[in-house]
N, C-alpha and C positions, 0 to 999 in steps of 0.2 A: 279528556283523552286526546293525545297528539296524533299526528295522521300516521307518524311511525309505528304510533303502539298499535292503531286499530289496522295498520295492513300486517304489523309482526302478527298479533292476535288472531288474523285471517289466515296466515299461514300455517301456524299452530294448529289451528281446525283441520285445514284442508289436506295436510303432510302428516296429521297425527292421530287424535282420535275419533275422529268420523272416518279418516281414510282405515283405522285399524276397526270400526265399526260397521263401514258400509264395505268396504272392498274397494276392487279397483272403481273409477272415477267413472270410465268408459261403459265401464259394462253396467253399473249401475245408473246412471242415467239413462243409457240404453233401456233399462229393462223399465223405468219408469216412461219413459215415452212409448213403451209399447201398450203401456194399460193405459196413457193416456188417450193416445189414440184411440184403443179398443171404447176407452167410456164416450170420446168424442164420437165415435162408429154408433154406440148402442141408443145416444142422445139424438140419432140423424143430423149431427153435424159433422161432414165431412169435411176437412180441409182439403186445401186445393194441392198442399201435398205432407205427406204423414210426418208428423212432429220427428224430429233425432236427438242425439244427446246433447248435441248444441241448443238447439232449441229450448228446453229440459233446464239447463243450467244459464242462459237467456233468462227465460219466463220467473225462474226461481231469483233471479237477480229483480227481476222490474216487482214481484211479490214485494220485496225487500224495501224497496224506492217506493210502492204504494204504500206500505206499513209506516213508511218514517211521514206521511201526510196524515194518519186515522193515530190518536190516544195520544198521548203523553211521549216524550223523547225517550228511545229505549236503543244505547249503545249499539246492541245488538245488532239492530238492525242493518247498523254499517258495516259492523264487523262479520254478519254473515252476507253482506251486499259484495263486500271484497272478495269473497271467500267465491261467494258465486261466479264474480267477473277475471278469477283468476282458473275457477274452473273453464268456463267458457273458452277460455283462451288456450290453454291446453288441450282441449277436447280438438278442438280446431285447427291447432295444428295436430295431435294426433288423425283428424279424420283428413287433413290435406285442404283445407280450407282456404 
């Protein structure tokens, strides 16, 4: 796979069916960083400041990048790597970053 196809491929995800599956971007990672925190809160690990949606779609991107080091090569991995680092990037300017 060409690096066209795995950034179109990312796009297709992140403009189509996750976005028509999860909702908006903002608010769902929002709301994932809030049970993040909560379970980091319930663990007694505080962070020095509470996870946001940047963060959220960050951390889901480096998941991606440690997945492509553990089993067998799996596409995937890139194409939701992409998918991540294009949310990130939106989220960020949406939040004024």
């Amino acid at each position: 796979m060409k690096a066209e196809e795995i950034a179109l491929s990312a796009a297709e995800l992140v403009g189509g069916d996750r976005n028509r599956t999860h909702g908006d971007k903002m608010e769902n990672h929002s709301k994932i960083a809030m049970v993040w925190n909560g379970i980091l809160c319930a663990a007694g690990k505080k962070p020095y400041e509470p996870l946001d949606a940047h963060d959220v779609a960050n951390l889901m991107e480096g998941l991606k990048i440690a997945r492509r080091y553990a089993g067998s090569f799996n596409e995937d991995d890139y194409i939701d790597g992409a998918g991540y680092s294009a949310l990130a990037g939106e989220i960020a300017h949406r939040m004024g970053k």
